[in-house]
C-alpha positions in Angstrom: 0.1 -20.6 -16.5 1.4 -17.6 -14.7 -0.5 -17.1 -11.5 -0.3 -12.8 -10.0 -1.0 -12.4 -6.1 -3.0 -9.4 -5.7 -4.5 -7.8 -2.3 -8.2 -6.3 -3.0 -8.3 -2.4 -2.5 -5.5 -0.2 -2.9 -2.8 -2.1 -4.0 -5.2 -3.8 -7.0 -6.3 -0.6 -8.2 -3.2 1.0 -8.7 -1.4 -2.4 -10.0 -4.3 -2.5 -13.0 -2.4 0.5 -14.8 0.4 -1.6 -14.8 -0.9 -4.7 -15.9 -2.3 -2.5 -18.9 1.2 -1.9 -19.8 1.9 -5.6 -19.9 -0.8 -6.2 -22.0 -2.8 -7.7 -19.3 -6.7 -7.0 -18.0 -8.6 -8.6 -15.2 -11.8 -9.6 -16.7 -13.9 -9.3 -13.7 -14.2 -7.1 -10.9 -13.0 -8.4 -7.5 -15.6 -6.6 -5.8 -18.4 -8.0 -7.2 -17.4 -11.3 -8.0 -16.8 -14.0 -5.3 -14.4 -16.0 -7.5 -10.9 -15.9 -5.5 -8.9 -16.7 -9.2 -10.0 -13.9 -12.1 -9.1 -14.5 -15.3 -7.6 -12.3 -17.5 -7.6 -11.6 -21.5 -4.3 -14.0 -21.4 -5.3 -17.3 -21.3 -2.1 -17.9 -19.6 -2.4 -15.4 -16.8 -4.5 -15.7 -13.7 -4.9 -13.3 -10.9 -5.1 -14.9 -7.3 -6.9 -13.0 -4.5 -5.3 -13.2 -1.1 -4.8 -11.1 2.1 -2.0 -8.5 1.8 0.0 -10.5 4.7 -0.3 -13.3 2.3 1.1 -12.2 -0.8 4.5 -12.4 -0.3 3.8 -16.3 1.3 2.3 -17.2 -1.7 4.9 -16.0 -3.7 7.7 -17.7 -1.7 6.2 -21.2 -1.9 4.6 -21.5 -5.1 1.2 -20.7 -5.0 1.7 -17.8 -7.2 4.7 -17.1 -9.5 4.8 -13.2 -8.4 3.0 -10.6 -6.9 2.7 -6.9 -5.8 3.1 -6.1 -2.0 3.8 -3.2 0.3 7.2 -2.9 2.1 6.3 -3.3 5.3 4.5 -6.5 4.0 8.0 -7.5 3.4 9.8 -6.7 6.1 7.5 -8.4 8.6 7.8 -11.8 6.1 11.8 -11.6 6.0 11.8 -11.6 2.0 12.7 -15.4 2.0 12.7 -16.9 -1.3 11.6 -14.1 -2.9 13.0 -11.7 -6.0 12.3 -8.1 -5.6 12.9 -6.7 -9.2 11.2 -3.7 -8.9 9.8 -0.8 -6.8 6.6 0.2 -8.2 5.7 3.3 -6.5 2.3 2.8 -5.7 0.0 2.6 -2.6 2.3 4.9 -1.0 2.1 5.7 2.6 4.2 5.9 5.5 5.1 3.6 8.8 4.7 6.0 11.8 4.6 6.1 15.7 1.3 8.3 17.2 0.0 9.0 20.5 -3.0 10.1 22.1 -3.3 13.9 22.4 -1.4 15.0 25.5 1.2 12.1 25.8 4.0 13.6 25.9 5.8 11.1 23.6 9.4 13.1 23.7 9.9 13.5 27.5 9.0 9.4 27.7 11.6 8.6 24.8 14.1 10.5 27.0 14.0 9.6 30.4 14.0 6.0 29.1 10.7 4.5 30.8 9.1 1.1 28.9 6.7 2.1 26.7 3.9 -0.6 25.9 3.6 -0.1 21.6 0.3 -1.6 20.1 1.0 -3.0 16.4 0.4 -5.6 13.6 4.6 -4.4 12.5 6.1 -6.0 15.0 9.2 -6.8 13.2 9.4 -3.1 12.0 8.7 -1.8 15.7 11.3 -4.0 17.5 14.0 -2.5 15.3 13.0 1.0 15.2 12.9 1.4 18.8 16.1 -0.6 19.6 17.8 1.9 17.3 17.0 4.5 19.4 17.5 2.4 22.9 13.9 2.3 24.2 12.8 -0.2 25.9 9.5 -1.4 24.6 6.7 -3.7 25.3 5.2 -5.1 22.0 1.1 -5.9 21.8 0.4 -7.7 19.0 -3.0 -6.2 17.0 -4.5 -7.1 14.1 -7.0 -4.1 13.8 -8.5 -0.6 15.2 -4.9 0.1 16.8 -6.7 3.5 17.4 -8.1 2.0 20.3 -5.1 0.6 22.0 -3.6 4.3 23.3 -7.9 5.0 24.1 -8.7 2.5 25.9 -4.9 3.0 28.0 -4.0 -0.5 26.3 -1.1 0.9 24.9 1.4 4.0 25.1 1.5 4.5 21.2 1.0 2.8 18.3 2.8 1.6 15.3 1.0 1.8 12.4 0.3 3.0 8.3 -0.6 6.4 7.8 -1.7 7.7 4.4 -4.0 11.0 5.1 -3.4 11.1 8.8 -7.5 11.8 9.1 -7.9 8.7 11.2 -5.5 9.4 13.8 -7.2 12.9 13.7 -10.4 11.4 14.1 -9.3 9.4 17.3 -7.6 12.1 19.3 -4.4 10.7 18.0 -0.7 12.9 17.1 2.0 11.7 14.4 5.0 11.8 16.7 7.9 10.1 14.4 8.1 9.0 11.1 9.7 5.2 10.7 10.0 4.5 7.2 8.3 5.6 3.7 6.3 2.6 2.3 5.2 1.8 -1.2 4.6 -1.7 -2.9 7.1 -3.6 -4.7 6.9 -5.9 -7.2 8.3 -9.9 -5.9 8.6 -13.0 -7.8 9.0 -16.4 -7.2 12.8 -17.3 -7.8 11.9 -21.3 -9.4 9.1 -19.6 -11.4 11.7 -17.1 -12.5 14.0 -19.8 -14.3 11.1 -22.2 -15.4 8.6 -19.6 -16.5 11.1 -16.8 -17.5 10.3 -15.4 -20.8 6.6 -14.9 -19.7 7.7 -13.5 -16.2 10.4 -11.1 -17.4 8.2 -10.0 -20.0 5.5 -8.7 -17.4 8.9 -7.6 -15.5 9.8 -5.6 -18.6 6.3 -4.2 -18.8 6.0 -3.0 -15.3 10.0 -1.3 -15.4 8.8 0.7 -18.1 5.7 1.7 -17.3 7.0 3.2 -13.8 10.0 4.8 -16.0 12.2 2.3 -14.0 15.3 0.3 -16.4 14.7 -3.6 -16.5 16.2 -5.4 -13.9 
């Protein structure tokens, strides 16, 4: 039995294509069903619904054999454990700091004052900002990080933009762009030797599909 971490939204959507390629198709659809574990027209291949800060745990200890997860996913889990064959290219968006309209973000950054940064990216945050030799103070959010720099929780934010219209929205200004981010394909490395020729199959499958050569 092969078991696939997927996150509902975004990231399932544009992994379905790919699964095509391997020959794979969900037989139900995650947003109407309240099963957790869809089956597939492979008897042999299940689909397990978690959060997208799951997928790469689940991956690393077993309770999936791979899985499809963003990079900043990654970075905040540390990779442990995990095989990252491929880049897939999809659910592309980008890490970013933002303001509130009127901050002025650049004179802060210079005279080197503590600036409090709302964000679930941690991780991501701490290094980008020690790169540049700002002192920061990290809030930890799990949600609505638009508020933080409203409500005068927070100096800026560190969070995913994809359109940009939310930050619009909120009276909120893209200042610096931290990283590109776009999900990648990881697999458990035990599954890899015990279940390889059905893994690197499904490997195989996705490599060409994205135009990428095997790995």
């Amino acid at each position: 039995m092969i078991m696939l971490a997927l996150s509902k939204g975004r990231i399932f959507d544009e992994t379905l294509p790919l699964l095509e390629a391997a020959g794979i198709r969900v037989l139900e659809d995650p947003e109407k069903s309240r099963k957790l574990i869809l089956a597939t027209n492979r008897p042999e291949v299940r689909v397990v619904l978690v959060r997208a800060t799951d997928v790469p745990t689940y991956v690393q200890y077993g309770g999936a054999d791979i899985g499809v997860t963003g990079k900043d996913t990654l970075i905040e889990h540390g990779g442990q454990g995990l095989y990252q064959p491929l880049d897939l290219q999809i659910a592309k968006c980008r890490m970013s700091v933002a303001v509130r309209a009127g901050f002025d973000y650049e004179a802060a950054v210079k005279q080197g004052s503590r600036l409090k940064v709302a964000t679930k990216f941690v991780s991501i945050a701490r290094d980008f900002f020690a790169t540049k030799g700002v002192h920061v103070d990290l809030i930890k959010l799990y949600g609505s990080m638009e508020l933080a720099p409203l409500t005068g929780l927070a100096d800026a934010i560190v969070d995913l933009v994809s359109s940009g219209n939310t930050l619009k929205a909120n009276h909120l200004v893209e200042v610096e762009r931290i990283m590109d981010i776009s999900s990648h394909l990881v697999v458990n490395q035990v599954a890899l030797k015990l279940k390889q020729a059905p893994l690197r199959s499904i490997i195989d499958a996705f490599a060409s599909a994205i135009g990428e050569p095997s790995v």
